[in-house]
N, C-alpha and C positions, 0 to 999 in steps of 0.2 A: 641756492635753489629757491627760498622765497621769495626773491625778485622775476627769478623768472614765472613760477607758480602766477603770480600777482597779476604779470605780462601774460599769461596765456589765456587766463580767466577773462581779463579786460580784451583782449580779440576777443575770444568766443560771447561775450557778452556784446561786445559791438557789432559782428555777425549777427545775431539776434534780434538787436534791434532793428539793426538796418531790413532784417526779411519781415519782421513782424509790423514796425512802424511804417516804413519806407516803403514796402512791395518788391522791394527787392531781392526776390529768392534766387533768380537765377543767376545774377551774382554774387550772391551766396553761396551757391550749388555749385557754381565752376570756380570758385576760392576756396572753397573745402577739396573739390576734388582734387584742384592743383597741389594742396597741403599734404592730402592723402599721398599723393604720388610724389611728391618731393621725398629727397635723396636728405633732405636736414631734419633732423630729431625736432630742434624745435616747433619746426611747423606742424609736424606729426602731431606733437604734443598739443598746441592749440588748437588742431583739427579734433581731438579726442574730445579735450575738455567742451568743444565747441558742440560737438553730436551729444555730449551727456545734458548740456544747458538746453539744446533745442528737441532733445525728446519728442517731446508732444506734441509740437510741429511738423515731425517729420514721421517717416514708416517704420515703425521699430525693425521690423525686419532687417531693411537697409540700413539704420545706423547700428544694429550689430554687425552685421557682416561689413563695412565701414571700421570698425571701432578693432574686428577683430585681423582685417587687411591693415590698420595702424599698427596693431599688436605684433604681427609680423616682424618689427625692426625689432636688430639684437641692442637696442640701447639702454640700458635699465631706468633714463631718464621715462623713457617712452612709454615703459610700461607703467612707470608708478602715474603716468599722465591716465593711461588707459585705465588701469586699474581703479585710480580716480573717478574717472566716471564711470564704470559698472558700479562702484559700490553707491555712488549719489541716485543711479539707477534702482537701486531700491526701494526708494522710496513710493515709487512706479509698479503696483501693487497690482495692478489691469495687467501687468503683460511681466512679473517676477516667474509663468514658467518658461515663458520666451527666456527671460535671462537667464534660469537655471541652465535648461537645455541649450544655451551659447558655452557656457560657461563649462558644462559635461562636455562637450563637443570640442571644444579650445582645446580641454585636459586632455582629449582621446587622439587627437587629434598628429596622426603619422608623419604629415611631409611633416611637422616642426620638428618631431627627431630629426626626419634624413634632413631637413636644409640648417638645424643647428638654430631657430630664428627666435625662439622664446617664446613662443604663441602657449606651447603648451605649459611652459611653465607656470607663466600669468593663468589660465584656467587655474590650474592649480591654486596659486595664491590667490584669488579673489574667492574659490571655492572655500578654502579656509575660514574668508571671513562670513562669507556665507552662512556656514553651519558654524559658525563660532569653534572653530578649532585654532584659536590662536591663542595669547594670552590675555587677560583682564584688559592690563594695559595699553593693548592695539584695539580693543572692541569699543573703548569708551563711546565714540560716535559712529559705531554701526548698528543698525537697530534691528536685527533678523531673529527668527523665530523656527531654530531648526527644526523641533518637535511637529512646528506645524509641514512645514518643508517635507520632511519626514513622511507623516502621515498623508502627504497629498501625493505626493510624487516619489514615492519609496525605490522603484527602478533609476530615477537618472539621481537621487540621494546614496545610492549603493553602487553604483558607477563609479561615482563623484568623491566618495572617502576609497575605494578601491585604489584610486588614483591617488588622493592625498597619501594615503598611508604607505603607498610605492614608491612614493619622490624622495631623496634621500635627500633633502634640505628641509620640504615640508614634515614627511613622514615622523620621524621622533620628537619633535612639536606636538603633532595630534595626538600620537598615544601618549605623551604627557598631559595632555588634558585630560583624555578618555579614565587613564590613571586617577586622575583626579575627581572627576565624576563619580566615580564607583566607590568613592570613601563615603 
């Protein structure tokens, strides 16, 4: 997996340059979308990592909605791509409630039950890392701040562990933390 991690980085960084240095966006724009809409995980996956490196170049809106039509594929490669980038997405501090409210919305999110696609799962597990409901070990390099999360955004925060505490993979995870907290 770290070869390919390494390979998808190195597209989406070479997309970047080519739009940023080059002027080249709209061959950019129609090699993401082609990525987007391919039938192979990998290119899904370096279309993900791709929308997470060019952020701030592009509409956040659309590269969540983007990120969250990659998240659609049932391949678990795909999602740890995606999930990849929302969480580098954090750092992105102008628009973390745009990402909460993606991320609420992934989790709530009905056709993934009936099409079976994982979209909501991923909400789920990126929510995790979100409000730190995961263990020590998985947080080392996520830098978030539930408390403030919390006190800003309390309805899509209360949505959001609603959900986590319901999923029967995530669910007894968090309340092992929560458990923990409270000593």
């Amino acid at each position: 997996m770290k070869g390919r991690w390494t390979g998808w980085q190195l597209a989406g960084r070479t997309l970047t340059v080519l739009e940023d240095d080059h002027g080249l966006r709209p061959l950019v724009e129609k090699t993401l979308t082609d990525w987007v809409d391919s039938e192979f995980s990998h290119k899904k996956c370096a279309a993900a990592i791709t929308y997470g490196l060019r952020f701030d170049q592009a509409d956040p809106e659309s590269t969540f909605a983007q990120l969250g039509k990659i998240g659609r594929h049932r391949s678990h490669r795909v999602h740890v791509a995606v999930g990849a980038a929302m969480l580098h997405l954090l750092s992105k501090t102008d628009h973390l409630y745009l990402l909460l409210r993606t991320v609420v919305s992934w989790s709530d999110d009905h056709r993934s039950v009936r099409d079976n696609d994982g979209l909501r799962a991923l909400g789920v597990d990126v929510g995790t890392y979100l409000l730190r409901l995961r263990p020590d070990d998985d947080l080392k390099d996520v830098d978030t701040d539930p408390a403030m999360l919390v006190a800003n955004y309390p309805d899509e925060c209360r949505r959001l562990i609603n959900r986590i505490v319901a999923d029967p993979v995530f669910g007894p995870q968090a309340l092992s933390v929560f458990s923990e907290l409270s000593y």
